[in-house]
N, C-alpha and C positions, 0 to 999 in steps of 0.2 A: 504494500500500500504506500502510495508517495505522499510523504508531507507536504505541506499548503503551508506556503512562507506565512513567519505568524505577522508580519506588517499587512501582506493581504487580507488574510483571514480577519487582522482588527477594523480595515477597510471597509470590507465587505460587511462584517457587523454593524460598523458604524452606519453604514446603507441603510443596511434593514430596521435597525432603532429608528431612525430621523424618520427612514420610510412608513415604516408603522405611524408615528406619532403623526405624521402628515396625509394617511389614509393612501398612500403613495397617490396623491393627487396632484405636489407639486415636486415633480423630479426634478426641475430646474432647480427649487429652493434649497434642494438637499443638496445636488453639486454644489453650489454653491456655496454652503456653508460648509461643507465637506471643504472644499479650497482654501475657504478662510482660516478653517484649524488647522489648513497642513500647512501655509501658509508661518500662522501666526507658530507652532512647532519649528519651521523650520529659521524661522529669525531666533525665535529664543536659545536654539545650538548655535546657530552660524555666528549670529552679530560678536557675542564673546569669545568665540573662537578666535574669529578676525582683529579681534583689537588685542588681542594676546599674540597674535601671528607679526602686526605690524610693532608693537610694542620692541619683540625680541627683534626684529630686521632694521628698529632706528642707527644711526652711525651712533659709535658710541653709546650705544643703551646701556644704560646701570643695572639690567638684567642681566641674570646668568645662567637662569632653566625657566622651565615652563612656569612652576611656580611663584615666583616673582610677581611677572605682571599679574597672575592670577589671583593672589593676595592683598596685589593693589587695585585691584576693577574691587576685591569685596568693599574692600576699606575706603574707597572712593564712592561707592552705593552706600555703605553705612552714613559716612559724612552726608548726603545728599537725602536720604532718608531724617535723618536727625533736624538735618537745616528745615524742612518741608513742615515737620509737626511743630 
């Protein structure tokens, strides 16, 4: 029996939820928002990836592993969090 990649399989689920809840009346609405969450998943990986990537490639950056700027994105969201409330 051949496995069903488990990213499909949560796809496909997520279909039939929204589709249920919508009477699958509005297939367009469900793409749609189906894009939106892969969408808004895939910024919330990438974005800090990317600024951890450019971080370590500055000339002379004061980083020296992965960890660094990754320490510093938290510490920089806590400051930014604290200032807000």
């Amino acid at each position: 029996m051949d496995e069903i990649d488990p990213v499909i399989n949560k796809r496909e689920q997520s279909m039939h939820t929204l589709g249920h809840l919508t009477r699958h009346r509005h297939e367009h609405i469900t793409h749609g928002l189906l894009g939106c969450l892969a969408s808004f998943v895939h910024d919330a990986v990438s974005n800090p990836t990317e600024v951890v990537k450019q971080r370590l490639q500055m000339l002379h950056s004061p980083y020296r592993s992965v960890w660094d700027p990754r320490a510093a994105c938290i510490a920089d969201l806590r400051y930014l969090l604290i200032e807000l409330n």
